[in-house]
N, C-alpha and C positions, 0 to 999 in steps of 0.2 A: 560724641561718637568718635570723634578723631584723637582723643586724648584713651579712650579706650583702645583704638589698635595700636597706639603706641606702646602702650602699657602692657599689651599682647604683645608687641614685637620685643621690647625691652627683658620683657623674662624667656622669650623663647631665645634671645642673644643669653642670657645669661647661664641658662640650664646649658645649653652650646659651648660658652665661654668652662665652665662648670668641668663640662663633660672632655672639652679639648687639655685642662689641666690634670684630669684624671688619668686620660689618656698617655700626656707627656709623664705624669709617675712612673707608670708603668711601663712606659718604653725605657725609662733608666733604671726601671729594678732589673726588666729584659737584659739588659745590655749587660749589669752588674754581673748577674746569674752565667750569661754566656762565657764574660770574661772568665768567671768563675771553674766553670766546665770546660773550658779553653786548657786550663795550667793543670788541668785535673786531668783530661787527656794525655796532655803534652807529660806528665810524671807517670803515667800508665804505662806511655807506650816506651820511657826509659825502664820501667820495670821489669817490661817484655822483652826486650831490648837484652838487658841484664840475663833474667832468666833463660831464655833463648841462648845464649852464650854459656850459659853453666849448664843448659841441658847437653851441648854439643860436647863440652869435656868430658863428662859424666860418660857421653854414648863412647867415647874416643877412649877410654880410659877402658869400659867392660868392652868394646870392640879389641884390646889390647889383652887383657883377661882370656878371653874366648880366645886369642890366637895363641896365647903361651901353653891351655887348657888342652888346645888340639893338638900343637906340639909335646906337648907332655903322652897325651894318650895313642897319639901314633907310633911313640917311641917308647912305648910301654910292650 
């Protein structure tokens, strides 16, 4: 009888030991992925960054447009 709870404790240790190694997998693919999504943010938000500044020229340039437009047609 006592070589049976062993036997019981021995595989619930193991399914445990099993389940703790699966576990630590998965927290290193986690971390992987995160890192991952990390540099993927971090290149986004230079994109943004980037486009945000060539939207501003863009507007500064037809804001420049529109005021040589208006001077043209007031002095028309």
């Amino acid at each position: 009888m006592a070589i049976e709870q062993f036997e019981r404790l021995e595989e619930g240790l193991l399914r445990l030991l099993a389940a703790h190694e699966a576990a630590s997998g998965e927290k290193e693919a986690l971390k992987a992925e995160i890192s991952s999504k990390d540099l993927e943010i971090a290149e986004l938000k230079k994109n943004l960054k980037r486009l945000e500044g060539e939207r501003d020229q863009v507007r500064e340039k037809v804001d420049g447009l529109l005021a040589r437009l208006e001077t043209l047609i007031q002095g028309a």
